[in-house]
VOGUZA-913111 format. One record per residue: residue number from 1; residue in three letters; x, y, z of N, C-alpha, C in turn. Coordinates in Angstrom, 2 decimals, m for minus. Layout:
k/r/n_xx/n_yy/n_zz/ca_xx/ca_yy/ca_zz/c_xx/c_yy/c_zz
NUM/ALA/X/Y/Z/X/Y/Z/X/Y/Z
...
This chain:
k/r/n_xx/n_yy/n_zz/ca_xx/ca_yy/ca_zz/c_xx/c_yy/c_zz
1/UNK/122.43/m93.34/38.40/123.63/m93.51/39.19/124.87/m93.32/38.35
2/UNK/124.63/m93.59/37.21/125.86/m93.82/36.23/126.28/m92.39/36.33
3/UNK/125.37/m91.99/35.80/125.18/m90.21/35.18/125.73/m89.51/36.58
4/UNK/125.10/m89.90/37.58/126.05/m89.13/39.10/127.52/m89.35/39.30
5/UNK/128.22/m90.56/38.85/128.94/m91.00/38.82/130.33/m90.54/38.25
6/UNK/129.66/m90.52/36.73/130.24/m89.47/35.13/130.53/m88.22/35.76
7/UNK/129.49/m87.38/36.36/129.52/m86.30/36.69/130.43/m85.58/37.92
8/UNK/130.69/m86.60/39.05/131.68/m86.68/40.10/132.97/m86.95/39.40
9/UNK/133.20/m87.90/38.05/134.20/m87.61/37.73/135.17/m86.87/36.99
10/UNK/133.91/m85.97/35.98/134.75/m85.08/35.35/134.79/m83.84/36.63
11/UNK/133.83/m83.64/37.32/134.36/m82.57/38.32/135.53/m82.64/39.04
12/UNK/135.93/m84.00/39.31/137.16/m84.33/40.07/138.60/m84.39/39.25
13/UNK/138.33/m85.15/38.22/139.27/m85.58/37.15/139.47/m84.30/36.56
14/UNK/138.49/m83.58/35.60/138.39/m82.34/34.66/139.19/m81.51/35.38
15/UNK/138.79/m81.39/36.46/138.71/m80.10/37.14/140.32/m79.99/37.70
16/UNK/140.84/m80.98/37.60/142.35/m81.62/38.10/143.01/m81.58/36.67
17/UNK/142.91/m82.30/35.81/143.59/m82.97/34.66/143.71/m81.63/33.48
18/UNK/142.77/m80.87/32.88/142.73/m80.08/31.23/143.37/m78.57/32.09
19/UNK/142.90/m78.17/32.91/143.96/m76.69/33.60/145.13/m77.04/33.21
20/UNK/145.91/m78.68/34.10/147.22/m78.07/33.80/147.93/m78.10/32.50
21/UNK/147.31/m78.92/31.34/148.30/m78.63/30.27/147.77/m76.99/29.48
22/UNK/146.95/m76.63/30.09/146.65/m75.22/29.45/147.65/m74.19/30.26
23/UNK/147.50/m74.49/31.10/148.40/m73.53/32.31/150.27/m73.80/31.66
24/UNK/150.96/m75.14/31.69/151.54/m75.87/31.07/151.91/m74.95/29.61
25/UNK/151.12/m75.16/29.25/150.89/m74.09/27.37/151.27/m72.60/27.87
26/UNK/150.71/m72.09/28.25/150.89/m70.76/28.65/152.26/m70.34/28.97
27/UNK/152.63/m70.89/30.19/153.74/m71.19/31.02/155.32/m71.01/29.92
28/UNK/154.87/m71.92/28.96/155.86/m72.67/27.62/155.62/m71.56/27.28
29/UNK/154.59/m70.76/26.49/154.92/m69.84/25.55/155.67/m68.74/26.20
30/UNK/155.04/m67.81/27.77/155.33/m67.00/28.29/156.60/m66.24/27.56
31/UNK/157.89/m67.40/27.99/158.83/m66.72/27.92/159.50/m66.55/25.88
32/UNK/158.48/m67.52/25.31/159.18/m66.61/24.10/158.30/m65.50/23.76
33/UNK/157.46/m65.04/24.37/156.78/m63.79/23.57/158.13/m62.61/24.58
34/UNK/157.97/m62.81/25.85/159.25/m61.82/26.46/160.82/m62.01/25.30
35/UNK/160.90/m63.24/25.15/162.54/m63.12/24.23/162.31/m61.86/23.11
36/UNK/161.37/m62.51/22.83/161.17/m61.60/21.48/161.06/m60.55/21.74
37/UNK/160.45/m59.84/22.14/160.23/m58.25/22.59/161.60/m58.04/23.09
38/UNK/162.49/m58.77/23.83/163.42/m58.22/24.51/164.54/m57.84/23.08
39/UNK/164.49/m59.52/22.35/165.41/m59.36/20.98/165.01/m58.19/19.78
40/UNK/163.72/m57.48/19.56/163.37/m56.32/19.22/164.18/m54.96/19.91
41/UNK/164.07/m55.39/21.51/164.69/m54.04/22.27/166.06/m53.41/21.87
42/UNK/167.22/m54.57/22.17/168.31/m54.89/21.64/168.70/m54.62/20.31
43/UNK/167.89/m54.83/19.39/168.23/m54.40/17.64/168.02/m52.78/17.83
44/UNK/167.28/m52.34/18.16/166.92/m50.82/18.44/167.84/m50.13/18.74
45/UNK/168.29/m50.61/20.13/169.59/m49.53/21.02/170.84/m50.25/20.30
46/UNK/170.90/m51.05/19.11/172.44/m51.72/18.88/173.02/m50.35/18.33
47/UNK/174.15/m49.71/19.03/175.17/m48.85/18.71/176.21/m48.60/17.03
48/UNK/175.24/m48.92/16.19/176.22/m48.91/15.10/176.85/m48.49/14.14
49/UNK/176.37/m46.59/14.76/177.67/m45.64/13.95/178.98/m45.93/14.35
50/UNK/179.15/m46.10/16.21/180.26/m46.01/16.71/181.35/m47.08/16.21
51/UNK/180.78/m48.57/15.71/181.04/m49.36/15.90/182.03/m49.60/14.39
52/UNK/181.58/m48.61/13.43/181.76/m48.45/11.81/182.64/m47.18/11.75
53/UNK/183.08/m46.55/12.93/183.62/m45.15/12.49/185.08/m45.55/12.52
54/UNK/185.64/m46.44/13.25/186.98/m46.78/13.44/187.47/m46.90/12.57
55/UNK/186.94/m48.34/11.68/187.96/m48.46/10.43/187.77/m47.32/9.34
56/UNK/186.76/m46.54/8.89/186.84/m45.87/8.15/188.02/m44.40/8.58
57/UNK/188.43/m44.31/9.76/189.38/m43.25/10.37/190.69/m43.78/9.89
58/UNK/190.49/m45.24/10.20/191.80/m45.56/10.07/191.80/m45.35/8.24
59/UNK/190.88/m45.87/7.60/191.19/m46.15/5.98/192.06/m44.41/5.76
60/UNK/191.61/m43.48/6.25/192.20/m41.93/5.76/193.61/m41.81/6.27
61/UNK/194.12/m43.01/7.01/195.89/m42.78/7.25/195.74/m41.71/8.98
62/UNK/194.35/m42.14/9.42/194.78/m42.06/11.10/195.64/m41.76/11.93
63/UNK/195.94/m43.53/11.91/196.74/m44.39/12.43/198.30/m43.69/12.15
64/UNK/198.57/m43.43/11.06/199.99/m43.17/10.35/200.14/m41.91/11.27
65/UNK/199.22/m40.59/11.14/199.08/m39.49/11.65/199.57/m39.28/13.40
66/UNK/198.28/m40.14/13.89/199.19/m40.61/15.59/200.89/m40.80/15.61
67/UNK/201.11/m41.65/14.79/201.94/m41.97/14.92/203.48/m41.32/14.83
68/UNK/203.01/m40.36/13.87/204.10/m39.51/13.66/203.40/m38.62/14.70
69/UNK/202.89/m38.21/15.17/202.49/m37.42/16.18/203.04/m38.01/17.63
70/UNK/203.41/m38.76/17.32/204.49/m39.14/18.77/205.44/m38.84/18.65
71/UNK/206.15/m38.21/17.57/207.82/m37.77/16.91/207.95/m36.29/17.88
72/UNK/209.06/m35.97/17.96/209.59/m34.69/17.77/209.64/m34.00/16.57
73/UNK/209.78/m32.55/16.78/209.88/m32.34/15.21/210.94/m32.35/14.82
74/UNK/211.81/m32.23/15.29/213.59/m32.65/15.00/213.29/m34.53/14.20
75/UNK/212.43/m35.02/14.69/212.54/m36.39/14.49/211.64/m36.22/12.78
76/UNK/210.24/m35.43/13.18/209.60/m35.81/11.56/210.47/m35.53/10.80
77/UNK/211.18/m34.19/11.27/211.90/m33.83/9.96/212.59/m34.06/9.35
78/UNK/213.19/m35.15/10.00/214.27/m36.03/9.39/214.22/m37.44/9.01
79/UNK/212.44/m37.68/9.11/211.86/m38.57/8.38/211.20/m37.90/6.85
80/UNK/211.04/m36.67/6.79/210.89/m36.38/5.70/211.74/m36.11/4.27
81/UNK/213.26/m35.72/5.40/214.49/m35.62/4.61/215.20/m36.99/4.05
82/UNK/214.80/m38.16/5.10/215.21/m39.74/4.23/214.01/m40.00/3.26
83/UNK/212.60/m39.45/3.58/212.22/m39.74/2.56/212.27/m38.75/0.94
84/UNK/212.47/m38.09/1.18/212.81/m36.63/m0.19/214.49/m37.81/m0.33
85/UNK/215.19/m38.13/0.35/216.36/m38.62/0.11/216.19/m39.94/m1.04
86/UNK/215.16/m40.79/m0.36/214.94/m42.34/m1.21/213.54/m42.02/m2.20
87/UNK/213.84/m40.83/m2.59/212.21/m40.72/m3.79/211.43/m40.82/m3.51
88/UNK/210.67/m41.07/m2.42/209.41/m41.01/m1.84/209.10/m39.64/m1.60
89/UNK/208.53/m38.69/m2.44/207.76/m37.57/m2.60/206.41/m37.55/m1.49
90/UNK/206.21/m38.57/m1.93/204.25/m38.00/m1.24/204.65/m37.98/0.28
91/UNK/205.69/m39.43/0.68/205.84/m39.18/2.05/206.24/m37.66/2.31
92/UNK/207.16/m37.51/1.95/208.22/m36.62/2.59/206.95/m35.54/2.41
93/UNK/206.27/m34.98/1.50/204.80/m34.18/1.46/204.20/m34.40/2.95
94/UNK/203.54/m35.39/2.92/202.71/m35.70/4.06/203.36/m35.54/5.29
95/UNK/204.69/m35.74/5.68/205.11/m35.77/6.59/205.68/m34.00/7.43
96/UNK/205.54/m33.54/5.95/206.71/m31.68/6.37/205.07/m31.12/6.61
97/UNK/203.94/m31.68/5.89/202.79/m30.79/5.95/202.04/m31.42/7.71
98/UNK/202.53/m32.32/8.29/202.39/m32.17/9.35/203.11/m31.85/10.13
99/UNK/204.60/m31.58/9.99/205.35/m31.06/10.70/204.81/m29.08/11.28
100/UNK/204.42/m28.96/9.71/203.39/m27.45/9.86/202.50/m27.58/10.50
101/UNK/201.51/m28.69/10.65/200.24/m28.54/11.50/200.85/m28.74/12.78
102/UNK/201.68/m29.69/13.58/201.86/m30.18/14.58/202.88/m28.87/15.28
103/UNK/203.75/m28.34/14.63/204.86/m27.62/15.28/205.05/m26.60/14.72
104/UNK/204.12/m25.76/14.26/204.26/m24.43/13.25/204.71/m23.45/13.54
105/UNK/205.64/m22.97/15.15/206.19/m22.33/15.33/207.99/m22.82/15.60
106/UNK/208.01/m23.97/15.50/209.50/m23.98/15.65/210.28/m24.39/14.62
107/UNK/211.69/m24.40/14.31/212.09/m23.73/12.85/212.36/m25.21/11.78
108/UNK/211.68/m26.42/12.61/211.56/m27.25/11.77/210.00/m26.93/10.98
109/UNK/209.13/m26.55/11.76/207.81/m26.16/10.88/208.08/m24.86/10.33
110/UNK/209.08/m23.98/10.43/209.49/m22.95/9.71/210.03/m23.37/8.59
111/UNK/211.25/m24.20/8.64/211.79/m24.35/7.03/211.10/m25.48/6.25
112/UNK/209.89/m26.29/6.97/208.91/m27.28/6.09/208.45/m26.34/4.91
113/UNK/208.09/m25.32/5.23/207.52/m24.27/4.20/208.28/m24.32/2.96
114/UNK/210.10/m24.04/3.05/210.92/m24.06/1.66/210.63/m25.63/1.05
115/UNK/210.45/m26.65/2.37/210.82/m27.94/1.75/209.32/m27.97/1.02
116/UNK/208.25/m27.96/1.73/206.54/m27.89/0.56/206.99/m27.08/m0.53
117/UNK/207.66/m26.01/m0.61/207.77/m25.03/m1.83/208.50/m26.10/m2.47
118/UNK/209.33/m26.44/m2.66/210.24/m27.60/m3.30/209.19/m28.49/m4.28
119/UNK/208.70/m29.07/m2.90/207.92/m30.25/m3.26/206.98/m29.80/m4.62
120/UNK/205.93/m28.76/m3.67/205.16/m28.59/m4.77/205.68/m28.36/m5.91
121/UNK/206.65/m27.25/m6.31/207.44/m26.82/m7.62/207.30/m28.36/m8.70
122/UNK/208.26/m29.65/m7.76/208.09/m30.51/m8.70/207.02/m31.42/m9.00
123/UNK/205.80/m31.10/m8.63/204.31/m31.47/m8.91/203.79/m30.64/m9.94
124/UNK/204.37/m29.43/m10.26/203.96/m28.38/m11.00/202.92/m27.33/m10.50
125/UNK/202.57/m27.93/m9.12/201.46/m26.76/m8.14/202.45/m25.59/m7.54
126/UNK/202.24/m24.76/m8.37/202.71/m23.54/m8.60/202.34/m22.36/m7.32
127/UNK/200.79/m22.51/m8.00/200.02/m21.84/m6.45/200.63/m22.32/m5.08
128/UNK/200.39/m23.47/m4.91/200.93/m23.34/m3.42/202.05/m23.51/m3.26
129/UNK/203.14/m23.69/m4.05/204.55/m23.44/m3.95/204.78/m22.10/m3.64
130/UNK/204.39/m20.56/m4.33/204.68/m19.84/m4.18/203.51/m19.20/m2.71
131/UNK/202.96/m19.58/m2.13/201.75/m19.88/m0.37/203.36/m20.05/0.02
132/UNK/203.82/m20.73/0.04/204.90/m21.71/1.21/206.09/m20.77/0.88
133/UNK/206.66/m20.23/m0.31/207.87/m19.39/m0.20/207.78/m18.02/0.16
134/UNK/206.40/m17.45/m0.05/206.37/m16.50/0.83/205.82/m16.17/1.89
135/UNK/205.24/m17.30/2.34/205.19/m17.72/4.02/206.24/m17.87/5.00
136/UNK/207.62/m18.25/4.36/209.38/m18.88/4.57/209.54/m16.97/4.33
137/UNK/209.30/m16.34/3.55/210.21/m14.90/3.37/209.53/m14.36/4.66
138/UNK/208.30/m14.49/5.01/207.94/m13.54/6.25/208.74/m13.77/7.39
139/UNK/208.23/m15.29/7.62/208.64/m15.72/8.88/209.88/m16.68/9.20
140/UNK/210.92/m17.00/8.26/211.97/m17.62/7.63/213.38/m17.45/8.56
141/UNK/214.08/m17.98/8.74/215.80/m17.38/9.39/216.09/m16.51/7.92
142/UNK/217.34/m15.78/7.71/217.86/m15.23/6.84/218.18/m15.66/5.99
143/UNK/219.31/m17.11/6.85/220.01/m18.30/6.03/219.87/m18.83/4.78
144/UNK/218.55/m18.77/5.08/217.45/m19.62/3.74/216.72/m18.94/3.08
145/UNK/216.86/m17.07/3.14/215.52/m16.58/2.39/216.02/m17.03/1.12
146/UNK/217.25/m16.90/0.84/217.40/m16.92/m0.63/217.44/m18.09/m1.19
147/UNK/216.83/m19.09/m0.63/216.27/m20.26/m1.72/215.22/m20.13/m1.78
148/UNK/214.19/m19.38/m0.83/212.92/m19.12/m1.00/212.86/m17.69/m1.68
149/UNK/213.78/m17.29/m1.99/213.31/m15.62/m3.40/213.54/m16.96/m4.70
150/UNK/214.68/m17.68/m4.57/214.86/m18.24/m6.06/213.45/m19.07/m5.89
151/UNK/213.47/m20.03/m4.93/212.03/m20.64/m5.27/210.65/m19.95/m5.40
152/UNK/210.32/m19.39/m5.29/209.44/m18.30/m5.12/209.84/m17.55/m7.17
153/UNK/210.59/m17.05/m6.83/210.64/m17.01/m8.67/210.25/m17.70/m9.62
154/UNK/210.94/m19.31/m9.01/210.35/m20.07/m10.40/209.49/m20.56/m10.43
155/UNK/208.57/m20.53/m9.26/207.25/m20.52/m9.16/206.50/m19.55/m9.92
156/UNK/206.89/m18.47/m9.90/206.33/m17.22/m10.83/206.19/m17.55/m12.22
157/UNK/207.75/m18.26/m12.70/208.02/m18.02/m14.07/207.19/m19.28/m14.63
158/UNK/206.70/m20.61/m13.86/205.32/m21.82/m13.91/204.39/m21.11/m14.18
159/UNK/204.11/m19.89/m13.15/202.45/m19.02/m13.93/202.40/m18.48/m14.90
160/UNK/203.69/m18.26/m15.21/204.31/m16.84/m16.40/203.32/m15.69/m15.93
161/UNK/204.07/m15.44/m14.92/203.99/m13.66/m13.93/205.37/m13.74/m14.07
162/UNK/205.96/m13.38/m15.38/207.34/m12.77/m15.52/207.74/m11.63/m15.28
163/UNK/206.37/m10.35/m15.24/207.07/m9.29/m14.68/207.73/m9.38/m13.01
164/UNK/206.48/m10.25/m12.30/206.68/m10.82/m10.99/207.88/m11.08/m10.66
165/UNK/208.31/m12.07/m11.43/209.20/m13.07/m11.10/210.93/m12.11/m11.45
166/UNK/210.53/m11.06/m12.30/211.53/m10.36/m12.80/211.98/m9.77/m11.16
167/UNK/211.18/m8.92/m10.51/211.17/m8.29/m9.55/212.04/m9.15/m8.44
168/UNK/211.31/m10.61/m8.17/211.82/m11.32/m7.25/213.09/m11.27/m7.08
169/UNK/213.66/m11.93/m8.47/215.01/m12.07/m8.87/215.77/m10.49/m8.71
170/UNK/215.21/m9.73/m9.21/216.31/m8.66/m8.68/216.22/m8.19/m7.40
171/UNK/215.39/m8.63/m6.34/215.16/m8.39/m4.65/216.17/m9.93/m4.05
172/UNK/216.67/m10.92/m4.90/216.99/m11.89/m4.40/218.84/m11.29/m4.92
173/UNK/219.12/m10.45/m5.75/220.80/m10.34/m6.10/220.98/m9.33/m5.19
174/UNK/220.06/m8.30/m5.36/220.16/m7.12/m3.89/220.32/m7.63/m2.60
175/UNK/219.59/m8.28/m2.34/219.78/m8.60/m1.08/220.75/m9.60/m0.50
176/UNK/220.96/m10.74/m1.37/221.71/m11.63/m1.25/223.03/m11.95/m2.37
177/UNK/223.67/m11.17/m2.15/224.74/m10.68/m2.93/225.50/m12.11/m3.81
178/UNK/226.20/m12.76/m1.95/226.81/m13.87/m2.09/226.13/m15.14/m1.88
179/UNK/224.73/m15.15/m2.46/224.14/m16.50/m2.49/224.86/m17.20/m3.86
180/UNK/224.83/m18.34/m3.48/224.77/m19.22/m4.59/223.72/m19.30/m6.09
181/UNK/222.24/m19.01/m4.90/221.62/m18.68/m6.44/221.34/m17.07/m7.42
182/UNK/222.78/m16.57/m7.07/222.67/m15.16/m7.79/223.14/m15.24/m9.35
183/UNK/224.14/m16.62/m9.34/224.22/m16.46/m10.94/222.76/m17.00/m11.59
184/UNK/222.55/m18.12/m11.41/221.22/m18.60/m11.96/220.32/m17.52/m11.85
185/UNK/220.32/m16.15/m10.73/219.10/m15.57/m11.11/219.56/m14.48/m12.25
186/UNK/220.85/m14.08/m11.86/221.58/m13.42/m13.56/221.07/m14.11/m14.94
187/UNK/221.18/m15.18/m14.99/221.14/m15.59/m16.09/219.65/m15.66/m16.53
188/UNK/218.96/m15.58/m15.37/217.66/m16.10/m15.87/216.74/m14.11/m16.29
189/UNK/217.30/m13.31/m15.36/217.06/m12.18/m16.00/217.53/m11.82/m17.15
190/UNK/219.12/m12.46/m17.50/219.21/m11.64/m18.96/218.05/m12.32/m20.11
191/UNK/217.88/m13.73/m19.55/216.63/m14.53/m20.59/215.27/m13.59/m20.64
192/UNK/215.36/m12.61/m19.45/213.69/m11.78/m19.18/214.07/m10.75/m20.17
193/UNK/215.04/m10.07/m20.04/215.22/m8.66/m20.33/214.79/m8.21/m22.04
194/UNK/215.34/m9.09/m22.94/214.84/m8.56/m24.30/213.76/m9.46/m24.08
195/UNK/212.88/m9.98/m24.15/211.53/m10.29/m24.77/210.80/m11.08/m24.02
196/UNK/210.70/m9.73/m22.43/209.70/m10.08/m21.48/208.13/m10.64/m21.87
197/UNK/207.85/m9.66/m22.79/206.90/m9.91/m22.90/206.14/m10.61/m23.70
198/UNK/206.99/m11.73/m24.61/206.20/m12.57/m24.87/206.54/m14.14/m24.83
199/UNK/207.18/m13.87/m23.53/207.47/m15.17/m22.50/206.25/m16.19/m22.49
């Protein structure tokens, strides 16, 4: 009887009572095996070139770029001329060499060319000083070729292409009779004339 007894009660009890903390268990774990897989999913698709490209745009002077890119060019250019005014070189650089990218047909990105020739001259980059003065002689007003023949010369006479530079100077008194820089280029030919060649 006992033994019938025992046996009615784990069928009743058992059969009631050990399911549910297993079910219970299951139930509990279910949802962290889903977190996890989901928190795997998430690391996968996380976006994080896009997220890293910003500040490094900005570290290259971006930001600065927009910004003057909201100017007129009447306006850069006369942020480049206060800065060539208060010694700030690199600005006034950075600023005429976008005036060329941004507005390269109107005659503020036309005479940026004499002002880069300038610039460069006093960096001692010769090469692209004389890029920019005879970029200004092609496409230049008149007004100004003849600071771009004198600049453009002494760009020459930095490479020592003195026969070059000889030439310039006498295409810059021909042509421009009553410039200002016709004595300086006098003087600087009579310095060519006896002992061009071992300038």
């Amino acid at each position: 009887m006992m033994a019938g007894i025992t046996t009615g009660a784990v069928k009743i009890f058992g059969w009631k009572i050990w399911p549910r903390p297993l079910a219970a268990r299951h139930a509990a774990e279910g949802p962290r095996v889903r977190s996890l897989a989901d928190d795997q999913r998430l690391v996968a698709a996380e976006p994080e070139p896009e997220a890293s490209a910003a500040p490094a745009a900005s570290a290259f002077g971006v930001a600065s770029v927009r910004a003057h890119r909201n100017l007129s060019a009447s306006e850069m250019f006369a942020a480049a001329k206060l800065a060539r005014a208060r010694g700030d070189a690199d600005e006034a650089l950075r600023i005429s060499k976008q005036i060329e990218e941004f507005f390269p047909s109107s005659p503020e990105g036309i005479e940026s060319h004499v002002t880069l020739g300038m610039l460069y001259l006093a960096r001692d980059q010769a090469e692209l000083a004389l890029q920019e003065f005879a970029t200004f002689r092609r496409v230049g007003s008149p007004e100004m070729k003849a600071e771009a023949y004198f600049g453009q010369a002494q760009a020459l006479r930095k490479l020592a292409r003195f026969d070059d530079e000889r030439t310039v100077l006498e295409e810059l008194i021909a042509n421009y009779a009553r410039s200002i820089y016709v004595a300086a280029a006098r003087a600087r030919l009579n310095e060519l004339a006896p002992d061009a060649g071992r300038h």
